[in-house]
C-alpha positions as CSV (number, residue, x, y, z in Angstrom):
1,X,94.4,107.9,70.9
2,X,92.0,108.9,73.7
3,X,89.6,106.5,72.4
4,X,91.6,103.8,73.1
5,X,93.0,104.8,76.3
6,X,89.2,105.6,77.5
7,X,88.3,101.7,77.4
8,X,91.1,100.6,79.3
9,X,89.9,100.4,83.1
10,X,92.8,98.8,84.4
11,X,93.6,102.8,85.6
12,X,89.8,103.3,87.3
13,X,90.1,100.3,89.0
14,X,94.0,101.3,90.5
15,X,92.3,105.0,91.4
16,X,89.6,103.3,93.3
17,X,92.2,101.0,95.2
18,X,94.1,104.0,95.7
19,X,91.0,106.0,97.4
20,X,89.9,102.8,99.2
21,X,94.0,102.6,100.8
22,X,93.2,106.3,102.1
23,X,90.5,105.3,103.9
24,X,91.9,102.8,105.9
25,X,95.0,104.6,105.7
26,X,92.6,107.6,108.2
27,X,90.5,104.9,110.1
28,X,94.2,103.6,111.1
29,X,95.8,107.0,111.8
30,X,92.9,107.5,113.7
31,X,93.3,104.5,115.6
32,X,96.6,105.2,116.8
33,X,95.4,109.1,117.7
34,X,92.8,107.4,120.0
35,X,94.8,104.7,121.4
36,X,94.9,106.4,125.0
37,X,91.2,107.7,124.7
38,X,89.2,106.0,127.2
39,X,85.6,104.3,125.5
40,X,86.8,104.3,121.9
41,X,86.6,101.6,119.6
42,X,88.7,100.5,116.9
43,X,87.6,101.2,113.8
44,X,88.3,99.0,110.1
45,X,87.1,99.3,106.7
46,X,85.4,96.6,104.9
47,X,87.6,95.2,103.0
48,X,88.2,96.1,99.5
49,X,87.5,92.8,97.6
50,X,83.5,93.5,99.3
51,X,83.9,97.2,98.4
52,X,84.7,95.8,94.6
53,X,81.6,93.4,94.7
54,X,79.2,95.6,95.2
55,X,79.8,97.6,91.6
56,X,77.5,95.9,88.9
57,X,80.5,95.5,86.2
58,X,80.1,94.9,82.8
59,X,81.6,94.2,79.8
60,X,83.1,96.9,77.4
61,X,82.4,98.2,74.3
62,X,85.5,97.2,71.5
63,X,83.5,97.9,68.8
64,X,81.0,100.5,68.1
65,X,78.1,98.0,66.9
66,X,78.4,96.7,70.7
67,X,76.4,97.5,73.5
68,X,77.6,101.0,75.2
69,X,78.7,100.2,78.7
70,X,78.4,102.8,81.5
71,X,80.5,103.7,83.8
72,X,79.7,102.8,87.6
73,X,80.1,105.5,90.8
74,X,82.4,104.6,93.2
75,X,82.3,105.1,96.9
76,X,84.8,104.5,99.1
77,X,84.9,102.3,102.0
78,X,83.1,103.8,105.5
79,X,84.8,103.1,108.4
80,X,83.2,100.8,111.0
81,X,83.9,99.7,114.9
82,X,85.3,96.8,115.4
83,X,86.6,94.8,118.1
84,X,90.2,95.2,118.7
85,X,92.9,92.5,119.9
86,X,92.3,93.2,123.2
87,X,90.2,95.7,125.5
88,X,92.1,97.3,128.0
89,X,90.2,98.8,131.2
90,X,88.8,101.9,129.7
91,X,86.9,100.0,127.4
92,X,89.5,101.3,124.4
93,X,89.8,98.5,122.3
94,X,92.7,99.9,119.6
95,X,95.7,97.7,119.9
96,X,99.1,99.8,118.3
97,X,100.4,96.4,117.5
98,X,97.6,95.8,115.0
99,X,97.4,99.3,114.0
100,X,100.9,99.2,112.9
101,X,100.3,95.5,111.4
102,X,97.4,97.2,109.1
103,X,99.4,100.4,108.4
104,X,102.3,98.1,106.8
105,X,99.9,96.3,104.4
106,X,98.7,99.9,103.9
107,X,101.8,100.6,103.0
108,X,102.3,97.7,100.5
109,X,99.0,97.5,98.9
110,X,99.5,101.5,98.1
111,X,103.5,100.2,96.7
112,X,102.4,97.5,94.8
113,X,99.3,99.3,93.2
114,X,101.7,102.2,92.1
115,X,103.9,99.4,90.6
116,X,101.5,97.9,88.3
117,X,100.2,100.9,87.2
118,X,103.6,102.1,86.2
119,X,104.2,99.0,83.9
120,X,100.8,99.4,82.3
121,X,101.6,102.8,81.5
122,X,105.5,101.7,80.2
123,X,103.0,98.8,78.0
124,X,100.3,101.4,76.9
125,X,103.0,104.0,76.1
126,X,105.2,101.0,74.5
127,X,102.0,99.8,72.1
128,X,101.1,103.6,70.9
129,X,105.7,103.8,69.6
């Protein structure tokens, strides 16, 4: 059983999501902590589609006279400055508007990836009855 179950990635790939939602869940909830803080910047993660490009994928192995393939380190995202909506006079560009913008697709990315791992599971666990 864990053989099979080892090949299936669609579970890596919803973990690294996952990890990638935390860290712009933080650069967000830090956002909003700062919003008052004269001089600071917004800050964003790149965005996870980039994050996912830079990960040499390749095909795996279904049978064992294939090629083995290895598994790839993943980092997430770094949080980076960006420009915000608007710069107030103290220079702090975090707008709560956006913040709370980003923290709702936050919110729906993280609802949505638990979704579709829960049916994979109900499908895996339906295929091994």
């Amino acid at each position: 059983m864990g053989e099979h179950v080892d090949g299936v990635y669609l579970f890596g790939l919803a973990a690294r999501h996952s990890a990638w939602l935390a860290v712009r869940q933080a650069a967000v909830a830090q956002n909003v902590s700062n919003a008052d803080t004269p001089g600071y910047r917004a800050r964003e993660v790149e965005p996870f589609d980039r994050v996912l490009d830079a990960f040499d994928v390749r095909l795996a192995a279904t049978s064992p006279a294939h090629m083995v393939a290895e598994p790839v380190a993943f980092r997430p995202g770094r949080a980076e400055k960006v420009d915000g909506w608007d710069v107030s006079v103290s220079g702090n560009s975090v707008t709560l508007e956006q913040e709370m913008i980003k923290a709702g697709e936050v919110e729906r990315a993280s609802s949505l990836n638990v979704s579709v791992v829960k049916a994979f599971h109900r499908m895996v666990m339906a295929g091994l009855r």
